[in-house]
N, C-alpha and C positions, 0 to 999 in steps of 0.2 A: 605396513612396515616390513621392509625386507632384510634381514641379516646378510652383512658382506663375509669376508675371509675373514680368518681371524691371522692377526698377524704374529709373530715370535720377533721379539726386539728386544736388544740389549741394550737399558737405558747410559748413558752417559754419567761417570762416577758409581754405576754396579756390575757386582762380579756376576751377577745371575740375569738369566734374558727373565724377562714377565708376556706375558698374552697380552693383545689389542684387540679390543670386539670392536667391529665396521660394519658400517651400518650401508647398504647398495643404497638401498631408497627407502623415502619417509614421506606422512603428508600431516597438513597439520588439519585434520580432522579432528575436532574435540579440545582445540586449540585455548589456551586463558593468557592474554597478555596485559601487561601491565604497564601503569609509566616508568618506572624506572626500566623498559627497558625490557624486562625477563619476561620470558615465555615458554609457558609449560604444555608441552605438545605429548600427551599420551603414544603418538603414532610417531614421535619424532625423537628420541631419545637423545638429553646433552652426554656430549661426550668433551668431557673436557681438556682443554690446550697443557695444564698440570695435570702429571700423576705422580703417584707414589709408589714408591719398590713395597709389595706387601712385607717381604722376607728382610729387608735392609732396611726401608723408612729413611732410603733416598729421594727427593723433589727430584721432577726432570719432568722437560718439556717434550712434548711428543713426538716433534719436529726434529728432535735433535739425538734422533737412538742412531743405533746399526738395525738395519734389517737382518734376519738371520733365516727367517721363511715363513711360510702363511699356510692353513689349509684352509677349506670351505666346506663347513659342516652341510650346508644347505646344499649343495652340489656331490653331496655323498661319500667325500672325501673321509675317510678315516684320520684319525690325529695321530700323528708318528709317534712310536714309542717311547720314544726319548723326549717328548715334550707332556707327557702325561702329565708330572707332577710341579708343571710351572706352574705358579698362581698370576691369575690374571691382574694388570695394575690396580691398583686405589686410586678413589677419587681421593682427592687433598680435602683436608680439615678445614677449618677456622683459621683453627693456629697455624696448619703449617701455608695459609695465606698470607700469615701475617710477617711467618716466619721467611716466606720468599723474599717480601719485600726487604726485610730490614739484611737478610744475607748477601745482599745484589744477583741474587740469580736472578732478578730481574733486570735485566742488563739492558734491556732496551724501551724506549717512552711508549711502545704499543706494549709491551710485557707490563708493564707498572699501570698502564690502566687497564689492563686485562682484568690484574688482581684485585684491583681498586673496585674493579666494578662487579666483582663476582662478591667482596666485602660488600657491595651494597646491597645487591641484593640479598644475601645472609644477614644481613642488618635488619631488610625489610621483612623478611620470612615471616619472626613473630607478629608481626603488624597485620600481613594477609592474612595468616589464621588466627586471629583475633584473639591472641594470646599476650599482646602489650599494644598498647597507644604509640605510643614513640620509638624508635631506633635506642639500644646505650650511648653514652657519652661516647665509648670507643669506637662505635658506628659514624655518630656524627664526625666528630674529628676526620674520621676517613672521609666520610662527604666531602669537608671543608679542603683537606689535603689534594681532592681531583677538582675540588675548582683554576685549576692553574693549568690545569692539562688538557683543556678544550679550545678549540681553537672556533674565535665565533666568525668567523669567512664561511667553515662546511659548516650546515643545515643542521646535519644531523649532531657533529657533535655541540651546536650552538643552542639546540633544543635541549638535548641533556643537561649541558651547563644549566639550561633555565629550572632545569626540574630538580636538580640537588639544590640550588638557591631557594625554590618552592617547599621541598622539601625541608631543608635548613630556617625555614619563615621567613627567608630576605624575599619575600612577595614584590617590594617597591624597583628589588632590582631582577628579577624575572622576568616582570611584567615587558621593559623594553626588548628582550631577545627574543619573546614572543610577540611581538607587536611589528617585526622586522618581515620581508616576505620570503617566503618556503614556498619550495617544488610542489606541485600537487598533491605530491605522497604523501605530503606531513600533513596535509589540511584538516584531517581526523584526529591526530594525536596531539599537535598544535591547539585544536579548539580544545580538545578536553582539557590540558594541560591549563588553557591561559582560563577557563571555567575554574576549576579546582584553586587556580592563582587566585580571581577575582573574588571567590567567597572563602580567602585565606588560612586557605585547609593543607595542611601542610605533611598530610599523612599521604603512603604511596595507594594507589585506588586502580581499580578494576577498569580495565576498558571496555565498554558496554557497545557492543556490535549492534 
């Protein structure tokens, strides 16, 4: 893992700029993925599309600041003095996932399943460390709220659709989105997927390389 620049950016709706840590290169060595989708790469660090103003506890999307300037620690650069005491963005909460979605600062059908799908893996969390059986109610309901937002033409998000249905125990209507034909790529995550369907396990599981 290599550290990129760090950038100075003024998010959108705050008076104070916040730091961005960029990442040059990653690899996923020591890699753990799962069905739903998430993967946890030790060497590959998420940096997420939401942050938050530490000092304001403003949402803004990453995409959508002012640049204002970058150094590169890695590169030897000293950090200007007048950026000493910015605080670097926050990752978003739970809540203020939740609170995206109901504010419309998710203004676009790829921002709403952004969120949607960063809730589900938050949902799943307690599940992989073996800290509860099932997602909450308020998890599931978000499952159910991104079954409308797949579209089953792409591959990929038609295999998703199968695995929040999997996930949700609709096993009977799963089963045909994976029973459909996929690009080579999926033919790994497809069979586990339609495995874990066919002995109607409905919790999210490990993908065993």
């Amino acid at each position: 893992m290599t550290p990129g620049p760090i950038l100075i950016v003024k998010p959108a709706g705050c008076e104070l700029p916040v730091k961005l840590f960029t990442l040059a290169s990653g690899n996923l060595f020591g890699a753990v993925s799962w069905t739903d989708g998430k993967q946890e790469a030790p060497m590959m660090p998420d940096e997420p599309w939401l942050r938050k103003s530490p000092v304001e506890g403003v949402l803004f999307w990453t995409d959508a600041c002012e640049q204002i300037g970058e150094f590169d620690p890695s590169e030897g650069e000293p950090e200007p003095r007048e950026w000493l005491d910015l605080k670097f963005a926050a990752k978003p909460t739970e809540e203020d996932l939740f609170a995206a979605l109901s504010s419309g600062l998710a203004d676009t059908e790829e921002k709403r399943r952004y969120l949607r799908t960063r809730l589900w893996w938050l949902g799943n969390d307690p599940v992989r460390q073996r800290k509860a059986r099932r997602p909450t109610p308020v998890h599931l309901q978000n499952l159910e709220a991104m079954l409308a937002m797949f579209s089953e033409t792409d591959p990929g998000q038609r295999l998703q659709k199968a695995e929040v249905l999997r996930e949700l125990s609709r096993f009977g209507e799963a089963l045909p989105l994976l029973d459909q034909e996929y690009p080579k790529e999926y033919a790994r995550a497809v069979a586990g997927i339609r495995s874990l369907t066919l002995t109607r396990e409905a919790r999210v599981a490990r993908f065993v390389r």
